[in-house]
C-alpha positions, 0 to 999 in steps of 0.5 A: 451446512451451517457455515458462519456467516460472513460480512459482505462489504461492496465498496463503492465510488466513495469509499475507494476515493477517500482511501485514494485521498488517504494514500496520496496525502501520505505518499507526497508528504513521504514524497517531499523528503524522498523523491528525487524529483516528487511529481503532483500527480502520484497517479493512484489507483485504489480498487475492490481486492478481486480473486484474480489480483497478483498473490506472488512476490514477497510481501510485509505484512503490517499490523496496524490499530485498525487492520492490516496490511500487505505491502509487495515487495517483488524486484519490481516494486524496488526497481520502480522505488530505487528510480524514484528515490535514487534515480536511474544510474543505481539499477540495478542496486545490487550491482550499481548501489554502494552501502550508502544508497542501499542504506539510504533506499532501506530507510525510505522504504522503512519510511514509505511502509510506515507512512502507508500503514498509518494512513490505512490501518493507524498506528503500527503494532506488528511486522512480519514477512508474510504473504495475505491471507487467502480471505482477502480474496474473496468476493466482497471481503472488503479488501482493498487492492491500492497501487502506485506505480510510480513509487513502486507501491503495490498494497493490499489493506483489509476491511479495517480501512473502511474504519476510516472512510467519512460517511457520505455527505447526503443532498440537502 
């Protein structure tokens, strides 16, 4: 009956816009050397991580100096990051690609993974394929669902990424 306590984190206003502000710097610096065509608006959504969210499809974890992060990797995500980086003729890139796009497309999502995992979690430590841990779905974990559709992002941070949320600046 003694169950340990656990941290409740609710997220609010501010901490999802300064973790959107977060991405987004990142994602158009990546996007300036990969993007065909980089757009200014990169339509960014960050939201508390609720039960409900999307667990299927392959995932990379990245574990980062300050938590940890799933990034999705279903042939969704990579159809959405094959037309952004290579553009429409090279779907479906397993037919449609030569070694040299699926070369060039590895390498930016390399790239994309880094440049995600720095803006949320810091320096990376650790890789693996694995899907987020069941945690990250319970009410007010501190997870954070973030999602791009545009670039084909879809990412799941822990509550590490709260570590680097300002506090709010109060009224005078």
């Amino acid at each position: 009956m003694n169950a340990p306590a656990r941290t409740l984190h609710l997220l609010g206003g501010h901490a999802l816009r300064s973790i959107e502000e977060r991405v987004e710097q990142a994602l158009v610096a990546w996007s300036r050397d990969w993007v065909r065509e980089p757009r200014a608006e990169l339509q960014l959504r960050a939201q508390a991580l609720s039960g409900d969210a999307a667990r299927s499809g392959d995932w990379v974890e990245i574990g980062g100096a300050t938590g940890r992060i799933w990034i999705r990797n279903s042939a969704e995500e990579r159809n959405r990051l094959v037309r952004a980086v290579l553009g429409e003729a090279h779907l479906p890139l397993e037919t449609a690609g030569d070694a040299w796009s699926r070369g060039a497309l590895a390498q930016a999502d390399e790239q994309r993974r880094r440049c995600l995992a720095q803006a949320l979690v810091g320096e990376v430590h650790v890789t693996t394929a694995r899907a987020p841990d069941a945690g990250m779905f319970d009410f007010a974990s501190g997870a954070v669902q973030i999602d791009c559709v545009a670039l084909g992002v879809h990412v799941i941070a822990d509550s590490g990424v709260l570590q680097h949320v300002p506090p709010r600046a109060r009224a005078a």
